[in-house]
SEVODREN-129698 format. One record per residue: x, z, y of N, C-alpha, C, O in turn. Coordinates in steps of 0.001 Angstrom, whole numbers, padded with zeros to 6 digits, always signed. Example, Ala and Ser with C-alpha at 12.3 -4.5 7.8 and 13.67 -1.06 7.14 Angstrom:
<sites>
+013190+007800-005690+012300+007800-004500+013200+007800-003300+014236+008465-003319;+012850+007080-002250+013670+007140-001060+012900+007870+000030+013409+008039+001138;
</sites>
This chain:
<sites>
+130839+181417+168188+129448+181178+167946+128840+180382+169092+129513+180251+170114;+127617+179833+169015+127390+179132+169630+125807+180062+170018+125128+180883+169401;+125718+179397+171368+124842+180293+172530+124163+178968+173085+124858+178179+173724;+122593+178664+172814+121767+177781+173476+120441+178858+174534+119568+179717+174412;+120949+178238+175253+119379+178734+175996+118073+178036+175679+117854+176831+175561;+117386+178909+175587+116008+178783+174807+115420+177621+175256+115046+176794+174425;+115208+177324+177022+114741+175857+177201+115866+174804+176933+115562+173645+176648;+117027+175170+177017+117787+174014+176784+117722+173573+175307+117728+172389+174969;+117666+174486+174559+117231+174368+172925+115921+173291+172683+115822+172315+171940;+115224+173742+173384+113740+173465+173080+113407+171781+173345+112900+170884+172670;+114155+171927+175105+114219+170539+175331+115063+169628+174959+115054+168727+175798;+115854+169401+174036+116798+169164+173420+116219+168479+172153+116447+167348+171723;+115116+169811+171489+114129+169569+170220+113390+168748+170310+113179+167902+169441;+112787+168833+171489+111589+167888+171903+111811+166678+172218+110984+165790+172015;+112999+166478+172775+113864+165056+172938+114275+164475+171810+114658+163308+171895;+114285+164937+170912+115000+164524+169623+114056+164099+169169+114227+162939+168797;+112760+164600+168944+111495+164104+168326+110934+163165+168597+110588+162263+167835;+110719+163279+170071+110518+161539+170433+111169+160616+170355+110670+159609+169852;+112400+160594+170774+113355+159379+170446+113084+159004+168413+113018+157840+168019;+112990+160008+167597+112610+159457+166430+110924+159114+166230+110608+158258+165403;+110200+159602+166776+109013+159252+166771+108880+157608+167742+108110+156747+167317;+109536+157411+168754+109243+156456+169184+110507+154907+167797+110252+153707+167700;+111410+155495+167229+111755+154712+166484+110940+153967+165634+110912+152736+165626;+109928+155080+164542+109440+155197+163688+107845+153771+164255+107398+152732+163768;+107641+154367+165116+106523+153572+166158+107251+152190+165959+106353+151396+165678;+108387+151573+165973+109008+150194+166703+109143+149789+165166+108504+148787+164843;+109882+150425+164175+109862+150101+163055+108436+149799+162439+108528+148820+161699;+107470+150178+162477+106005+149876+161795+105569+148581+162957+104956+147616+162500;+105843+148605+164154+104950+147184+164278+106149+146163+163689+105744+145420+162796;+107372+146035+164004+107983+145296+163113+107535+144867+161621+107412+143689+161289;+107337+145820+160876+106912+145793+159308+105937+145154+159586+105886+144002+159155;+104891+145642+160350+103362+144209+160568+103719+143199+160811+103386+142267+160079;+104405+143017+161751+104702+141647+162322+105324+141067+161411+105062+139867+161330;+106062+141464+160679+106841+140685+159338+105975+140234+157948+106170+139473+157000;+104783+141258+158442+104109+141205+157229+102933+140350+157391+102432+139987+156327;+102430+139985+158350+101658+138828+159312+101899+137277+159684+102313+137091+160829;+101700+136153+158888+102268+135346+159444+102224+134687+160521+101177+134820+161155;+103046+133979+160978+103262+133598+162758+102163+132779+162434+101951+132178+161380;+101128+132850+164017+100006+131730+163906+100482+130697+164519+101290+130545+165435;+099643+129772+163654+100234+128491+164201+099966+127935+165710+098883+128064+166281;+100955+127385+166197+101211+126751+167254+100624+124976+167533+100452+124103+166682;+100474+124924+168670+099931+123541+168651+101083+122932+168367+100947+121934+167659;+102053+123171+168649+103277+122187+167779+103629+121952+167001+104234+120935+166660;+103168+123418+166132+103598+123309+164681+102155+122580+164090+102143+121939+163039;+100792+122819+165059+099617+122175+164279+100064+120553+164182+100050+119835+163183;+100434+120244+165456+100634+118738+165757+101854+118078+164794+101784+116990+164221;+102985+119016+164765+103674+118453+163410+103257+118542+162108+103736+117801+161249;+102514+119270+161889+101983+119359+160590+101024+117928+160260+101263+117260+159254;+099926+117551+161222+099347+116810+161342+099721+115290+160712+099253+114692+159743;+100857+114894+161769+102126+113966+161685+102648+113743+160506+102838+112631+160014;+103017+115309+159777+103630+114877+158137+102522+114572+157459+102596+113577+156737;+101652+115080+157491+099936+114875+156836+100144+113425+156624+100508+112966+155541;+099916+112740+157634+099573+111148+157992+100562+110602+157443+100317+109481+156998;+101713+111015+157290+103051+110143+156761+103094+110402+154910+103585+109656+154063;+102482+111551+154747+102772+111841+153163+101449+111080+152342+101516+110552+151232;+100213+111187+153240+099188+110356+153013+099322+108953+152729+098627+108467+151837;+100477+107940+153655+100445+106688+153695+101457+106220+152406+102636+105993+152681;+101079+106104+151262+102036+105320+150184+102924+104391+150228+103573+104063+149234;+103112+103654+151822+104149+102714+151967+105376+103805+152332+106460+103681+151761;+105171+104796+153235+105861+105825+153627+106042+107067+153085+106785+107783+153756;+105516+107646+151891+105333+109230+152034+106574+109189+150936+106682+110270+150357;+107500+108224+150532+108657+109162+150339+109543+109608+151581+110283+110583+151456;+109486+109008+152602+110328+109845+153609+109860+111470+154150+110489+112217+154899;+108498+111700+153461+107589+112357+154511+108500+114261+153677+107793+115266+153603;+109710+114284+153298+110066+115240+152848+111583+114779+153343+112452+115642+153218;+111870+113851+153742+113111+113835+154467+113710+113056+155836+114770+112432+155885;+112798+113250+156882+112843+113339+158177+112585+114271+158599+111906+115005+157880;+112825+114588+159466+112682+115415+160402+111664+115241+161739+111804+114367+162594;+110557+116320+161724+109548+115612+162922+109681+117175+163470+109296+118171+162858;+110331+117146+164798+110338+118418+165601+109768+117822+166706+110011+116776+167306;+108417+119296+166948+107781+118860+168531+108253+119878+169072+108540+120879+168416;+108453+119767+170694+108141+120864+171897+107029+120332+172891+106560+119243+173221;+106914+121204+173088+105486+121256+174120+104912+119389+174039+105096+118371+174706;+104156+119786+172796+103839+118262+172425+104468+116885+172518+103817+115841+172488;+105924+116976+172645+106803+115818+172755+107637+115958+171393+108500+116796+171131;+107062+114726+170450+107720+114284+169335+109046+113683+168878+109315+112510+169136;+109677+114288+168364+111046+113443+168278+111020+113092+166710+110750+114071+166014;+111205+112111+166139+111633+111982+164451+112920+111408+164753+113357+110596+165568;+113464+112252+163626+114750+112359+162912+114998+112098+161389+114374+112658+160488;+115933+111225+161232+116547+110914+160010+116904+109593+159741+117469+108894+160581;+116587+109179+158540+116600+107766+158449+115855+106811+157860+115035+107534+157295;+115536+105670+157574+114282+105100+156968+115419+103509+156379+116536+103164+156765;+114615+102979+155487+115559+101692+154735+115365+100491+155542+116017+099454+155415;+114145+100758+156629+114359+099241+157033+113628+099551+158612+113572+100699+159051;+113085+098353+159381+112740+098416+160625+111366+098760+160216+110726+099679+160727;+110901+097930+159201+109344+098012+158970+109118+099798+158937+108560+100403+159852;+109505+100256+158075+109667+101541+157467+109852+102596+158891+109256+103669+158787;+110587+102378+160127+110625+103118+161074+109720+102800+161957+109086+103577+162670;+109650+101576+161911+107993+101136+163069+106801+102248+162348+106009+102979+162941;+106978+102092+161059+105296+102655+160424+105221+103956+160836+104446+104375+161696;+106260+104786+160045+106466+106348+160490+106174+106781+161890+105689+107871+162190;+106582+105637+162892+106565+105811+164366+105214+105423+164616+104731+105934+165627;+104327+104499+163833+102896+104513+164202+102171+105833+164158+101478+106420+164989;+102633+106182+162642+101694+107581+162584+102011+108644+163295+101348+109682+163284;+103105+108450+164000+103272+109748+165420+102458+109458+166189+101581+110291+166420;+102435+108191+166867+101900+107481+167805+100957+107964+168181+100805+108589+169230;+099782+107607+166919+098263+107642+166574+097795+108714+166623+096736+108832+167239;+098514+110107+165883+098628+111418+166079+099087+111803+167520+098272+112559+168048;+100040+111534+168221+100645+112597+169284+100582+111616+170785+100888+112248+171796;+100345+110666+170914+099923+109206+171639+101757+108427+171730+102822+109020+171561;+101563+107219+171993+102853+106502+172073+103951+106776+173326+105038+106234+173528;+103299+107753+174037+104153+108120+175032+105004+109660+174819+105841+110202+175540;+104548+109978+173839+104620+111549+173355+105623+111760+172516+106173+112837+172285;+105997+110090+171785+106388+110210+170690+108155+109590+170859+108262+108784+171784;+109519+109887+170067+110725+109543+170318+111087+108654+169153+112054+109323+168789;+111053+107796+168412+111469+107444+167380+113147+107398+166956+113701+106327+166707;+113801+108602+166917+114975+108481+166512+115595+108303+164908+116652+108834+164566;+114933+107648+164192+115055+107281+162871+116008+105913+162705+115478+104866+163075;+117271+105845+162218+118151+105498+162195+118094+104360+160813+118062+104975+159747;+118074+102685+160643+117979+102014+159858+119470+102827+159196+120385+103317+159858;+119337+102769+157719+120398+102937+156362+119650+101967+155367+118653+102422+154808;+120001+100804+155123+119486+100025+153948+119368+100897+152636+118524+100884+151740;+120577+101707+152842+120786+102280+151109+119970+104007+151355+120077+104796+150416;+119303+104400+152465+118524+104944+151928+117477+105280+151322+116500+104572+151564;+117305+106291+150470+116167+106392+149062+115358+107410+150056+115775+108378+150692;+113861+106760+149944+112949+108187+149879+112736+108596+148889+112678+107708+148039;+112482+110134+148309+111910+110500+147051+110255+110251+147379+109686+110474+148448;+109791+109834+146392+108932+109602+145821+108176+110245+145160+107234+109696+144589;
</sites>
């Protein structure tokens, strides 16, 4: 049989409770936080901005669903590809104009044979 001493019992109980009470605590702000969406960031405002201006411009807004515009701490990089020089100069204006011309990376790669959707 088994023999606990009464405080060792007790504190044992009481230890057990918190360690699940403090679980229960970590699990519910999780569930908020999941259930909350992330506020936006000036990077994510400033890229958002950027696709704005590119999906807006009808010479450009079929690319504006297949490049890639990732900022960090307000430094723009575009990614992907565009059909011609004209087509990567423009995209690279509307970073420009949005994020200033020093801010901005134009890594958009001429492919003649690529399609923007439309």
């Amino acid at each position: 049989m088994f023999h606990f001493a009464p405080r060792t019992f007790t504190r044992a109980v009481f230890a057990g409770s918190l360690l699940s009470l403090t679980v229960a605590v970590v699990d519910s702000q999780a569930a908020t936080q999941a259930a909350s969406p992330a506020p936006a960031t000036p990077d994510s405002q400033l890229a958002a901005k950027i696709h704005k201006a590119i999906s807006d411009d009808k010479a450009v807004a079929g690319y504006a669903q297949t490049i890639k515009i990732i900022v960090s701490d307000g430094l723009v990089s575009l990614k992907g590809s565009a059909r011609s020089e004209a087509d990567k100069k423009a995209i690279g204006a509307k970073a420009d104009a949005i994020a200033g011309e020093k801010n901005v990376m134009n890594n958009l790669v001429i492919v003649p044979d690529a399609k923007p959707t439309n």
